[in-house]
N, CA, C and O atoms as a Maestro MAE file, in Angstrom:
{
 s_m_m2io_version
 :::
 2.0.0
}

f_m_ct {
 s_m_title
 :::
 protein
 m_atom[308] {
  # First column is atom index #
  i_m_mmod_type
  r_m_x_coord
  r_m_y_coord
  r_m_z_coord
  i_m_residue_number
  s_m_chain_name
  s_m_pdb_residue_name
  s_m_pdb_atom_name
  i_m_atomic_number
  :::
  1 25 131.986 -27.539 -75.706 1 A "UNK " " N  " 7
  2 3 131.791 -28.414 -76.837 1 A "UNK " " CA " 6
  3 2 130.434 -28.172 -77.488 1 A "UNK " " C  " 6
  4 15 130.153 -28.604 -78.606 1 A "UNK " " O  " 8
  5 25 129.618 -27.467 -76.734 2 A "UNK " " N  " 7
  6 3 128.034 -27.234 -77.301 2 A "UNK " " CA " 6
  7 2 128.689 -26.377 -78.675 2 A "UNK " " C  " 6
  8 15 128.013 -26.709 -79.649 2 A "UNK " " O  " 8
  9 25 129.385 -25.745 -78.935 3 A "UNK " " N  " 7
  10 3 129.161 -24.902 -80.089 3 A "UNK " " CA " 6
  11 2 129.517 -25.964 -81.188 3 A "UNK " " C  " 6
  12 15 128.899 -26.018 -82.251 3 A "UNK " " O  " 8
  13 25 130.457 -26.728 -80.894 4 A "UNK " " N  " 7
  14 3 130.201 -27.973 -82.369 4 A "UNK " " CA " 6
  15 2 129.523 -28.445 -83.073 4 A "UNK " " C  " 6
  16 15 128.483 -29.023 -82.758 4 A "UNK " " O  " 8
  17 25 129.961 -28.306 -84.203 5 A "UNK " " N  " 7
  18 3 128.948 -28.537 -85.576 5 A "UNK " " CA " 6
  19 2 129.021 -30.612 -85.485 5 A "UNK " " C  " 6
  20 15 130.058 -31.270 -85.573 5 A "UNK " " O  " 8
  21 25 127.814 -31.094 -85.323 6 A "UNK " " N  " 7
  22 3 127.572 -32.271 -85.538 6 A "UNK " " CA " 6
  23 2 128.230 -32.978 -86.828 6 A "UNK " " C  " 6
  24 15 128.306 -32.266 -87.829 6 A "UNK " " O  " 8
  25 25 128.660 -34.150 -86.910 7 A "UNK " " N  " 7
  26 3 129.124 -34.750 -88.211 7 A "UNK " " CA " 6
  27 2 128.905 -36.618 -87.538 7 A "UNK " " C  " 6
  28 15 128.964 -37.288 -86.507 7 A "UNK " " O  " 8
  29 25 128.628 -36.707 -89.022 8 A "UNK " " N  " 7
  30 3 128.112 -38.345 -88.788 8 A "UNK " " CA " 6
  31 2 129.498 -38.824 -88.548 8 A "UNK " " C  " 6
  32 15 130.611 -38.416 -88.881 8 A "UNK " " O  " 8
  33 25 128.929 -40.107 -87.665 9 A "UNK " " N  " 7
  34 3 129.609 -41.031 -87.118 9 A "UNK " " CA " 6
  35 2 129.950 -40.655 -85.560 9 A "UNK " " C  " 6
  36 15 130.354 -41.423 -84.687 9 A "UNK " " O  " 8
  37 25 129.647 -39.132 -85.454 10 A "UNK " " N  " 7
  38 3 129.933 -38.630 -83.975 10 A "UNK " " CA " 6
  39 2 128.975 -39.235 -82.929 10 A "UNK " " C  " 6
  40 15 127.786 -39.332 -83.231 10 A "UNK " " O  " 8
  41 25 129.307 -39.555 -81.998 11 A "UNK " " N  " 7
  42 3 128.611 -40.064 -80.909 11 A "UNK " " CA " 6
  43 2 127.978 -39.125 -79.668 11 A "UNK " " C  " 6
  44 15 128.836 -38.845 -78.830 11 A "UNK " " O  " 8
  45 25 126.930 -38.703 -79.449 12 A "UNK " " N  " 7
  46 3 126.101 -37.688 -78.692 12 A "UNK " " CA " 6
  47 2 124.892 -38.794 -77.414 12 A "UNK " " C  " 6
  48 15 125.024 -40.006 -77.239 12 A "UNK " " O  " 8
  49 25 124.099 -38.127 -76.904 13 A "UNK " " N  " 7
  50 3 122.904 -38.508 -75.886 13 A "UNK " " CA " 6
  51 2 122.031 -37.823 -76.921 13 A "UNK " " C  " 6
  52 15 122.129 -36.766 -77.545 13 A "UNK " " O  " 8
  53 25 121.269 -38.666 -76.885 14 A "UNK " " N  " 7
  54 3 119.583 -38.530 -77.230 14 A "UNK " " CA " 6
  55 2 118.470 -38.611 -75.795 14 A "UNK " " C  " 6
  56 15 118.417 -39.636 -75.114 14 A "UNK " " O  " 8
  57 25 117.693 -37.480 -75.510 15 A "UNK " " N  " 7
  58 3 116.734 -37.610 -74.188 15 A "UNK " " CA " 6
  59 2 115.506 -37.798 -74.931 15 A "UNK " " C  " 6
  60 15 114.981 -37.226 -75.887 15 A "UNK " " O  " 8
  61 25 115.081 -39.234 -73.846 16 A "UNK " " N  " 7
  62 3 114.072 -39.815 -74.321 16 A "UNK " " CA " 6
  63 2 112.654 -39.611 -73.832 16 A "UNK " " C  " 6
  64 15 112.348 -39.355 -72.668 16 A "UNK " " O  " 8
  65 25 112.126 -39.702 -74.479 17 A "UNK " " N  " 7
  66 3 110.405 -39.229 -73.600 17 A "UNK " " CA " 6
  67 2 110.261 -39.596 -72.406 17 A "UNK " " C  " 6
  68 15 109.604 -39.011 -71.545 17 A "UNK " " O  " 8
  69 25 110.743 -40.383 -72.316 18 A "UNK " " N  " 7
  70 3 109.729 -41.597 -70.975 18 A "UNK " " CA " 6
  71 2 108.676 -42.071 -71.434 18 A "UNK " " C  " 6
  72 15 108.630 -42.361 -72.629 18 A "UNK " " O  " 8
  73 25 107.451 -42.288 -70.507 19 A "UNK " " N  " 7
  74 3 106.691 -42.892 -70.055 19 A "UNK " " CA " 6
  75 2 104.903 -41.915 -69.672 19 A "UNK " " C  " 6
  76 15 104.473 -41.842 -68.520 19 A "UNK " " O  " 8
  77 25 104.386 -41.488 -70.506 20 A "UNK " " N  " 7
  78 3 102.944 -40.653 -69.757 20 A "UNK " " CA " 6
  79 2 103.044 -40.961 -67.885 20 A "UNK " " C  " 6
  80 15 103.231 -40.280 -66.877 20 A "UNK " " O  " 8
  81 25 102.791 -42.389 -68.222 21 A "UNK " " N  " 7
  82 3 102.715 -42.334 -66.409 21 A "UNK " " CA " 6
  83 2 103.993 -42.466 -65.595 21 A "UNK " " C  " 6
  84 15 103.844 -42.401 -64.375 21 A "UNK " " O  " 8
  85 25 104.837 -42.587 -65.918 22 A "UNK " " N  " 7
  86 3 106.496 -42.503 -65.416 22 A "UNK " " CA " 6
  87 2 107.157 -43.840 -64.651 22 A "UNK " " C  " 6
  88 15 108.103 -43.990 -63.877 22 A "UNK " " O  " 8
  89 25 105.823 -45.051 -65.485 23 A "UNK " " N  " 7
  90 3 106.754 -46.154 -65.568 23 A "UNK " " CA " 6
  91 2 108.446 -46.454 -65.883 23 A "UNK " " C  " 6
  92 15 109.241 -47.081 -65.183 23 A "UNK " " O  " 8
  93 25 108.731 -45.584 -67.545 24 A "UNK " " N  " 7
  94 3 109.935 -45.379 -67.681 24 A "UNK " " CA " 6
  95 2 110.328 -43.676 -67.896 24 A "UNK " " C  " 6
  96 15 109.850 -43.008 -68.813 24 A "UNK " " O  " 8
  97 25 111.156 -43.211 -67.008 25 A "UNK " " N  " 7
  98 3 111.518 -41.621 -66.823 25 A "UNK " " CA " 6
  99 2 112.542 -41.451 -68.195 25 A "UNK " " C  " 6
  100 15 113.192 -42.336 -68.752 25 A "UNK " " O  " 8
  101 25 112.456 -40.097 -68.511 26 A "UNK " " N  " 7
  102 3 113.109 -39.257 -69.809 26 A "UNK " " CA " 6
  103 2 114.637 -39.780 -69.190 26 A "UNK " " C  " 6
  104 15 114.983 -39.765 -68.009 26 A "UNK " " O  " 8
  105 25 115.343 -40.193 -70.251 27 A "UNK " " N  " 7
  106 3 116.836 -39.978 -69.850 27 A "UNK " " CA " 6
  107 2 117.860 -40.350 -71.165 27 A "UNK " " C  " 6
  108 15 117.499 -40.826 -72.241 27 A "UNK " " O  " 8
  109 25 118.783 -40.110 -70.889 28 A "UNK " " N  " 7
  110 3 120.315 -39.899 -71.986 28 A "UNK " " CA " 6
  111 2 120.277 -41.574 -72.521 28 A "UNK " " C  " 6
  112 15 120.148 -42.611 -71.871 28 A "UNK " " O  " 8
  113 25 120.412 -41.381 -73.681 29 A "UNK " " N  " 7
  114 3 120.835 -42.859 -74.556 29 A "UNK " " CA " 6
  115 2 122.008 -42.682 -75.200 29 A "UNK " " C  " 6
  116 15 122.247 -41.509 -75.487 29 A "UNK " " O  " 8
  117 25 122.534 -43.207 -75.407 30 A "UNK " " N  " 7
  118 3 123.580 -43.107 -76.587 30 A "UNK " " CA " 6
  119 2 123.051 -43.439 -77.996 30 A "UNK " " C  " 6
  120 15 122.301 -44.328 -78.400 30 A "UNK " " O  " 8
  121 25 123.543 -42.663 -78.466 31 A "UNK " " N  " 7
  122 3 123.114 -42.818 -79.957 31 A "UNK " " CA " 6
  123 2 124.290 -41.611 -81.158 31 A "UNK " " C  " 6
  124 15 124.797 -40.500 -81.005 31 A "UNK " " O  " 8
  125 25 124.268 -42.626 -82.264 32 A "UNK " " N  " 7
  126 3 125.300 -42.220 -83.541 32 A "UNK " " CA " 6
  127 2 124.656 -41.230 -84.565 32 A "UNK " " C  " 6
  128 15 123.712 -41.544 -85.289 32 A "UNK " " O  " 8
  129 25 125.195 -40.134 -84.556 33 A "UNK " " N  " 7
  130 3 124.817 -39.698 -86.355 33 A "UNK " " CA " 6
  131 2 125.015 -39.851 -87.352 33 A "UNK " " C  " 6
  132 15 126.112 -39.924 -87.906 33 A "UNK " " O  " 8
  133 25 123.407 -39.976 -88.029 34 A "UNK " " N  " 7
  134 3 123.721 -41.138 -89.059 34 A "UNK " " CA " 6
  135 2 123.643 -39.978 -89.929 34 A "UNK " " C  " 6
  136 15 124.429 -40.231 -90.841 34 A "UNK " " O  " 8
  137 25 122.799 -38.155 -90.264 35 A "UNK " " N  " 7
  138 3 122.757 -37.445 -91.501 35 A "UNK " " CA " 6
  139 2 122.674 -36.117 -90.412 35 A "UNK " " C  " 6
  140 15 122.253 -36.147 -89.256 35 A "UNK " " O  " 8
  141 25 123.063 -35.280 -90.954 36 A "UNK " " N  " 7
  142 3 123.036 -33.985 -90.969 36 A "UNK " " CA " 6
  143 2 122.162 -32.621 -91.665 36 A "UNK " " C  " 6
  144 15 122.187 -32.676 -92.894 36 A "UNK " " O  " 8
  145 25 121.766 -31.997 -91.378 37 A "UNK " " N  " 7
  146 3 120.751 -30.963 -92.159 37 A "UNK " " CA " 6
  147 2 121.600 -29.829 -92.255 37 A "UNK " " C  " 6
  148 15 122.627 -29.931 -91.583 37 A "UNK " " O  " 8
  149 25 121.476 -28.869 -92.843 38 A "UNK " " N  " 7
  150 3 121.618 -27.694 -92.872 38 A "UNK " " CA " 6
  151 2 121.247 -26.484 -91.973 38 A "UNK " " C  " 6
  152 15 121.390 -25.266 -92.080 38 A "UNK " " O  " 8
  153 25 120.833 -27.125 -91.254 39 A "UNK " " N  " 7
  154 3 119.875 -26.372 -89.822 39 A "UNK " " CA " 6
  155 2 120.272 -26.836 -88.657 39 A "UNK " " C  " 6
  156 15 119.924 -26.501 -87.525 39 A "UNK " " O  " 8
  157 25 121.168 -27.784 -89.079 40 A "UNK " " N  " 7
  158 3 121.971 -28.320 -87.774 40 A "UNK " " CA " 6
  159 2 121.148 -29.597 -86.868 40 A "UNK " " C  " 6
  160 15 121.499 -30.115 -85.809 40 A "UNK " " O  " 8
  161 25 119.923 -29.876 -87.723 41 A "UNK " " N  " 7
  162 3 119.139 -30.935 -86.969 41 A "UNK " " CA " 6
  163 2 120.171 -32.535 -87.619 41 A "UNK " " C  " 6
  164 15 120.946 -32.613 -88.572 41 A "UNK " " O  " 8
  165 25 119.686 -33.695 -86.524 42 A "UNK " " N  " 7
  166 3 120.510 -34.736 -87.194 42 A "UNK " " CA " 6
  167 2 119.837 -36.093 -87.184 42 A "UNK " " C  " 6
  168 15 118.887 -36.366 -86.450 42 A "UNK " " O  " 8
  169 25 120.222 -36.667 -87.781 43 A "UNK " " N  " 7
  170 3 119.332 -38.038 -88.083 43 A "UNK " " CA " 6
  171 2 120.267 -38.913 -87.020 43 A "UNK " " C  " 6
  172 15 121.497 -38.958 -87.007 43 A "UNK " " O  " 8
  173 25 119.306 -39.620 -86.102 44 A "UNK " " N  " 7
  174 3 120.669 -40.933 -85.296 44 A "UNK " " CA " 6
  175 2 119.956 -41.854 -85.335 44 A "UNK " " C  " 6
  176 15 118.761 -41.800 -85.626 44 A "UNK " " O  " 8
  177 25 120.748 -43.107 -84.970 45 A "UNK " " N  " 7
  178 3 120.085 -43.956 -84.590 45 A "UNK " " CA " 6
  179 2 120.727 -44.120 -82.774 45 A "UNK " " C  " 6
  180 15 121.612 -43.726 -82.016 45 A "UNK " " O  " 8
  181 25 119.605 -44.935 -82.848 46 A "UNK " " N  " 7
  182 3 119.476 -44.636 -81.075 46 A "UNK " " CA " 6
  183 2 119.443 -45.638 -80.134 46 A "UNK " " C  " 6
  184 15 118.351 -46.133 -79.855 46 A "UNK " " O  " 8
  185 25 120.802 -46.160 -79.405 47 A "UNK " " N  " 7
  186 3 120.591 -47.396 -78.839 47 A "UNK " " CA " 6
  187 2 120.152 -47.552 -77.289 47 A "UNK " " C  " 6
  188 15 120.720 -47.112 -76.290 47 A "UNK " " O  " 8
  189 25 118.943 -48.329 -77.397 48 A "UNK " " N  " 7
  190 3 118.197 -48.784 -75.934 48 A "UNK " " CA " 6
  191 2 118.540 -50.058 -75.502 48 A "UNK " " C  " 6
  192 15 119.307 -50.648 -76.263 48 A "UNK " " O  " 8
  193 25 118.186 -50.675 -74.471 49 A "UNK " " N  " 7
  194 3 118.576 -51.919 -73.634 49 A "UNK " " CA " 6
  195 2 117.867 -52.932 -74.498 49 A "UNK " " C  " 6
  196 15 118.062 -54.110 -74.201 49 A "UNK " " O  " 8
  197 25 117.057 -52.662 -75.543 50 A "UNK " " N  " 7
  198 3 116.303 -53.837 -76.522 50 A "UNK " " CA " 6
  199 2 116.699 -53.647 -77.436 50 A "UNK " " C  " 6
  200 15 116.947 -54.734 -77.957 50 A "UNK " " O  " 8
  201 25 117.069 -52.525 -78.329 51 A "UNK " " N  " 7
  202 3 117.515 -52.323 -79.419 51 A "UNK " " CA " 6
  203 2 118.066 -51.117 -80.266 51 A "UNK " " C  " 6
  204 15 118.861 -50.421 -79.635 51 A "UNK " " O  " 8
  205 25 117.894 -50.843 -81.156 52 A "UNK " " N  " 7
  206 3 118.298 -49.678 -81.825 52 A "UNK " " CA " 6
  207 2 116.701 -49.130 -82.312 52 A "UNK " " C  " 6
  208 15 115.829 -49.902 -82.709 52 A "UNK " " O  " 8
  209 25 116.537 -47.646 -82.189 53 A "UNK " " N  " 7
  210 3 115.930 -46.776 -83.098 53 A "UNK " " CA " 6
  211 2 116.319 -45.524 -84.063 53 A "UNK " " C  " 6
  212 15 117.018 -44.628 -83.591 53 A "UNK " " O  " 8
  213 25 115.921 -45.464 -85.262 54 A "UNK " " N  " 7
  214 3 116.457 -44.246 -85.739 54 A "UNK " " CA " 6
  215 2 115.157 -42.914 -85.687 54 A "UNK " " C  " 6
  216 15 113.937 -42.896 -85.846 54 A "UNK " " O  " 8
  217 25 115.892 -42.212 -85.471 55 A "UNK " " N  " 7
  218 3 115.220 -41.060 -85.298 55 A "UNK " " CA " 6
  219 2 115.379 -39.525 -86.192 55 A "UNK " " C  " 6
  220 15 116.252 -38.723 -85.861 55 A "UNK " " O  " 8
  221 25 114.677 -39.316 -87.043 56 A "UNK " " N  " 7
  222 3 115.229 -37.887 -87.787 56 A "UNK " " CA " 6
  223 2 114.559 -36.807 -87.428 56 A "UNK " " C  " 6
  224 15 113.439 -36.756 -86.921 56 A "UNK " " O  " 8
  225 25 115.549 -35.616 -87.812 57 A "UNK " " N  " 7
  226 3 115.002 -34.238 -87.827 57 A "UNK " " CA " 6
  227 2 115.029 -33.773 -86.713 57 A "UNK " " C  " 6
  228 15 114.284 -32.834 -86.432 57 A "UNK " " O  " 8
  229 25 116.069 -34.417 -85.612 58 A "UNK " " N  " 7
  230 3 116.696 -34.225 -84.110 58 A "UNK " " CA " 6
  231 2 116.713 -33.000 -83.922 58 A "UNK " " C  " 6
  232 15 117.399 -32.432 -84.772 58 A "UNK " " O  " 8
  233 25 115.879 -31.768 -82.559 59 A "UNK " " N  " 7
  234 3 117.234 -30.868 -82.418 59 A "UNK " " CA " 6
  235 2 118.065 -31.013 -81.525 59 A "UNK " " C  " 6
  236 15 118.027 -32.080 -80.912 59 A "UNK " " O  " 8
  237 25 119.298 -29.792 -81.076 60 A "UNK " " N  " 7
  238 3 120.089 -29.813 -80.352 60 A "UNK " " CA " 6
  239 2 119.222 -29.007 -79.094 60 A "UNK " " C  " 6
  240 15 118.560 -27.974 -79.198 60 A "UNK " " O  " 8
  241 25 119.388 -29.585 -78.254 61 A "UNK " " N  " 7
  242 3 118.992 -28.974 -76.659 61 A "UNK " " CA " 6
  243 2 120.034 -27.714 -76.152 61 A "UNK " " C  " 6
  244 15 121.047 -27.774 -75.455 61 A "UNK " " O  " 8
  245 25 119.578 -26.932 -76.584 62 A "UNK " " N  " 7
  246 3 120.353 -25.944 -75.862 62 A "UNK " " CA " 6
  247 2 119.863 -25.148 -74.367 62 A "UNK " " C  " 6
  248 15 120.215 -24.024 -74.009 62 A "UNK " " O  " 8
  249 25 119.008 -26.034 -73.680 63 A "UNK " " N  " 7
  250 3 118.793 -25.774 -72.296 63 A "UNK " " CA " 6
  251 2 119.955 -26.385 -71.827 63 A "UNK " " C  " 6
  252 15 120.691 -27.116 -72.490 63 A "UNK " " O  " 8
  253 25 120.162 -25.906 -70.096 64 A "UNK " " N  " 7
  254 3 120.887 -26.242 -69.219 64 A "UNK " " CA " 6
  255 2 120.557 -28.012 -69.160 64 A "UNK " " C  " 6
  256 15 121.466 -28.841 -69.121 64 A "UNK " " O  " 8
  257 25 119.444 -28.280 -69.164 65 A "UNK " " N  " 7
  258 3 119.260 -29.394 -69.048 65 A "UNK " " CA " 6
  259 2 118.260 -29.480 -70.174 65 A "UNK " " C  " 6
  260 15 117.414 -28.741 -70.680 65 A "UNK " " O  " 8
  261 25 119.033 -31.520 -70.461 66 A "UNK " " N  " 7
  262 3 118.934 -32.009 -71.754 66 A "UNK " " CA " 6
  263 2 117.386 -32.419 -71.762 66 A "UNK " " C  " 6
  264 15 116.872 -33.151 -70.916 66 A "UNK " " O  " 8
  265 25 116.566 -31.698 -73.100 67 A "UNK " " N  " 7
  266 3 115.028 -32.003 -73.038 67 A "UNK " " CA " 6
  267 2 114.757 -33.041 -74.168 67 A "UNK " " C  " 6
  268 15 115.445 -33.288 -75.158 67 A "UNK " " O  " 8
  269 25 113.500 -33.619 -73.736 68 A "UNK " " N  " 7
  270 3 113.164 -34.726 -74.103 68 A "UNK " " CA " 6
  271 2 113.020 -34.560 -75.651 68 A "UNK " " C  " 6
  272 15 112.438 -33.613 -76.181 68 A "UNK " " O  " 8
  273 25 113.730 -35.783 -76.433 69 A "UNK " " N  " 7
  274 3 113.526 -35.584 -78.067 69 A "UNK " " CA " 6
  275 2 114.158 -34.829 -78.579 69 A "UNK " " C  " 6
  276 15 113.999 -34.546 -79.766 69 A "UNK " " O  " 8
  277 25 115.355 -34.112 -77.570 70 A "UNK " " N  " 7
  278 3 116.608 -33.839 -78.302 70 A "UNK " " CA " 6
  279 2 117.805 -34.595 -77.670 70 A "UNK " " C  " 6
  280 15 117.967 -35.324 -76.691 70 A "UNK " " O  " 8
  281 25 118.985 -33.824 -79.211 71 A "UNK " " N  " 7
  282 3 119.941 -33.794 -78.790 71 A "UNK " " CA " 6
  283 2 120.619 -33.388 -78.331 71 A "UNK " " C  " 6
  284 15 120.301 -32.224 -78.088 71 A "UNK " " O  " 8
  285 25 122.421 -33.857 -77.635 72 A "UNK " " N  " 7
  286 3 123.067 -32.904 -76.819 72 A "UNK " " CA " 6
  287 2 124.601 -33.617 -76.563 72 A "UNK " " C  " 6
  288 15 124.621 -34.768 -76.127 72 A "UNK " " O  " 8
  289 25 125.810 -32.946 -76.828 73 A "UNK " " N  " 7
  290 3 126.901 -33.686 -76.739 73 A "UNK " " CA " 6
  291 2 127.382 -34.660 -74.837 73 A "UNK " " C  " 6
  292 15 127.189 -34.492 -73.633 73 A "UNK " " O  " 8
  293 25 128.080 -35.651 -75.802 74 A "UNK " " N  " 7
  294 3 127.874 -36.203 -73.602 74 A "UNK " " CA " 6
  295 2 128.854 -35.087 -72.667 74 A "UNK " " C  " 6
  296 15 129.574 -34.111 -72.876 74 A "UNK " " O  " 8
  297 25 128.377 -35.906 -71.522 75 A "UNK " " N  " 7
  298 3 129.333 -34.937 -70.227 75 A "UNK " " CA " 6
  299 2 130.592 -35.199 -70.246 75 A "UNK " " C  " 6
  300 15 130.784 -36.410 -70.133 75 A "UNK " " O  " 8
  301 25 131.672 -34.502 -70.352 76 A "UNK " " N  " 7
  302 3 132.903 -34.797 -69.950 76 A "UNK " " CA " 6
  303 2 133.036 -35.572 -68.793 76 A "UNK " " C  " 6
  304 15 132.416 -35.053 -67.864 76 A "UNK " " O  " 8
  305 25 133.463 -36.355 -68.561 77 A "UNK " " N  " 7
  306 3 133.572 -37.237 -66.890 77 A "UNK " " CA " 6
  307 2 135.047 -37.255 -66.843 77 A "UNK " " C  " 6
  308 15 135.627 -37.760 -65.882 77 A "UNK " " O  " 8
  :::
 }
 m_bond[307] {
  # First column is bond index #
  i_m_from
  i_m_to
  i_m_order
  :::
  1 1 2 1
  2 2 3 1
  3 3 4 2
  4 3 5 1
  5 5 6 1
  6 6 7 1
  7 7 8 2
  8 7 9 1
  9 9 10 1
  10 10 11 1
  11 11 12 2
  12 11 13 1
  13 13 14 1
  14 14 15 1
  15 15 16 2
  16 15 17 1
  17 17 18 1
  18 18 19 1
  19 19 20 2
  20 19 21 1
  21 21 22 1
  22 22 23 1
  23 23 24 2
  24 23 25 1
  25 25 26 1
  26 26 27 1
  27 27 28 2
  28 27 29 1
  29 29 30 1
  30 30 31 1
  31 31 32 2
  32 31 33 1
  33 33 34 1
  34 34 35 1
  35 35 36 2
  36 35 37 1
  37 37 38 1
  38 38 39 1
  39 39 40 2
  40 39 41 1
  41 41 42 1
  42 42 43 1
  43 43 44 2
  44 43 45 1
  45 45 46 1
  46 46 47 1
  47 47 48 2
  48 47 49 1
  49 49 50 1
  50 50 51 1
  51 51 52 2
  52 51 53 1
  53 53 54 1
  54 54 55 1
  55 55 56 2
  56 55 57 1
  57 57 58 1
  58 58 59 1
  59 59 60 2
  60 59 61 1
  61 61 62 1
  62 62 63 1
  63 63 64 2
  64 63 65 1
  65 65 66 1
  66 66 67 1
  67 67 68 2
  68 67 69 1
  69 69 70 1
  70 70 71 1
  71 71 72 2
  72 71 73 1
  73 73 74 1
  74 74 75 1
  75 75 76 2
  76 75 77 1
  77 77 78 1
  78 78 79 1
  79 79 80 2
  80 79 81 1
  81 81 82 1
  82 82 83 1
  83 83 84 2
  84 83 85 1
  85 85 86 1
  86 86 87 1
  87 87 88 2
  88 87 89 1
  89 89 90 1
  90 90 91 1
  91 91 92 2
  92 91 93 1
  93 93 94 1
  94 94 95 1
  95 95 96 2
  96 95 97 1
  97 97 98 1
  98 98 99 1
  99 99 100 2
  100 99 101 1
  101 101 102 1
  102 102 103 1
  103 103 104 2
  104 103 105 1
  105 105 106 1
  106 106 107 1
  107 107 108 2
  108 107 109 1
  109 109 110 1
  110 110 111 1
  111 111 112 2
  112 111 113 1
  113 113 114 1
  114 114 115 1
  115 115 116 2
  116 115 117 1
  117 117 118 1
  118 118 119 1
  119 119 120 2
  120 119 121 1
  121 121 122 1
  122 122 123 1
  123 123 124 2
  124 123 125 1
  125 125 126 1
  126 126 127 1
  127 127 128 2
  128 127 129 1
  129 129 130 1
  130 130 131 1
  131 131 132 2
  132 131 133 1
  133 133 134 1
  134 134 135 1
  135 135 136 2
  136 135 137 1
  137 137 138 1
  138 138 139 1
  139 139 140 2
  140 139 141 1
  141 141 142 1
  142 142 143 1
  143 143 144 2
  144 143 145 1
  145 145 146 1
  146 146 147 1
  147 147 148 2
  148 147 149 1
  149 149 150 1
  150 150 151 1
  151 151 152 2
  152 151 153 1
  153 153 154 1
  154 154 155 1
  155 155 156 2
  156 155 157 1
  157 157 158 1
  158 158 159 1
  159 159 160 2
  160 159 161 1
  161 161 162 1
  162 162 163 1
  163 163 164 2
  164 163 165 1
  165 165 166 1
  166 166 167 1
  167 167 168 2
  168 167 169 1
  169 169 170 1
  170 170 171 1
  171 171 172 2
  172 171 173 1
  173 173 174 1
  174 174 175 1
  175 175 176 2
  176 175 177 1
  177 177 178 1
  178 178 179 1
  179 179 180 2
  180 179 181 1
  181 181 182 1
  182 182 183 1
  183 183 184 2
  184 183 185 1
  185 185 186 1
  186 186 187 1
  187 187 188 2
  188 187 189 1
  189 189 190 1
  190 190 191 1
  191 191 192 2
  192 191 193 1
  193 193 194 1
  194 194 195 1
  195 195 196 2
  196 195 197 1
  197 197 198 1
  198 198 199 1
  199 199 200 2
  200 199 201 1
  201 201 202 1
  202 202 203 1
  203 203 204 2
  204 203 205 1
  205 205 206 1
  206 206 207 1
  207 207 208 2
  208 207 209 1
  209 209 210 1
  210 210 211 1
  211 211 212 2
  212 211 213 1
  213 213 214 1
  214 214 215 1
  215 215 216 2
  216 215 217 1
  217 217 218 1
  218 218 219 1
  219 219 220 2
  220 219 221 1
  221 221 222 1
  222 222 223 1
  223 223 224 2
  224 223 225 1
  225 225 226 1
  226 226 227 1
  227 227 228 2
  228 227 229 1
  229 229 230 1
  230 230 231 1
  231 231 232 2
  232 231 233 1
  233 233 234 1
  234 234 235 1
  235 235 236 2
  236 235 237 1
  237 237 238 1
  238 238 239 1
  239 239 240 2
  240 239 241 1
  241 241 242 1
  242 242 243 1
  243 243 244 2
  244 243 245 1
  245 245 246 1
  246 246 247 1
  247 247 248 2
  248 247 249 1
  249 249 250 1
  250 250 251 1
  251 251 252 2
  252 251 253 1
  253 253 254 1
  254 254 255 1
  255 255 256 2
  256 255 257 1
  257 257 258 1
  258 258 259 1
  259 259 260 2
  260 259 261 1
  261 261 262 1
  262 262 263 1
  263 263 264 2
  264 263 265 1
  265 265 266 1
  266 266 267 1
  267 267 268 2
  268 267 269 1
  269 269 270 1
  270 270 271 1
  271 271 272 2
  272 271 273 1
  273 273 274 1
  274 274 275 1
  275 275 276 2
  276 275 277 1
  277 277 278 1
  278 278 279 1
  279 279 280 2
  280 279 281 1
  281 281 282 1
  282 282 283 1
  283 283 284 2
  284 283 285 1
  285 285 286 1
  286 286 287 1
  287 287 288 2
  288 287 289 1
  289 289 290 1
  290 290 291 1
  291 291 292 2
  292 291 293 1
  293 293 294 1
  294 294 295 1
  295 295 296 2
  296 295 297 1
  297 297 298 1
  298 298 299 1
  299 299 300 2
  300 299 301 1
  301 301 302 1
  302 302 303 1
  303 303 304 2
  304 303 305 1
  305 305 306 1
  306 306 307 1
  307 307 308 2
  :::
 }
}
């Protein structure tokens, strides 16, 4: 599914910074696309246990593992 072209309204993980001191650790959020670029970067908004953030100019993580401040489609389960 990594080779899919993003389109709003699709639902993906956003990896989140964490924490400098690792009060809160990097990990998968759910979050919606809200715009699309031409470069394949995407605008979402981004839902946490307090609220929503939007975030633009996303990229896609194309490491094995999902890096912080990008995006990346979820895991099949």
């Amino acid at each position: 599914m990594a080779d899919s072209v993003p389109s709003i309204g699709r639902i993906v993980h956003y990896q989140s910074y964490g924490t400098p001191g690792g009060e809160h650790p990097s990990e998968p959020l759910a979050a919606i696309v809200t715009s699309v670029d031409d470069r394949g970067r995407v605008g979402l908004a981004v839902f946490y246990d307090n609220g929503i953030s939007h975030k633009a100019d996303v990229p896609y993580s194309w490491a094995d593992e999902p890096e912080p401040g990008h995006w990346s489609w979820p895991p099949r389960v």
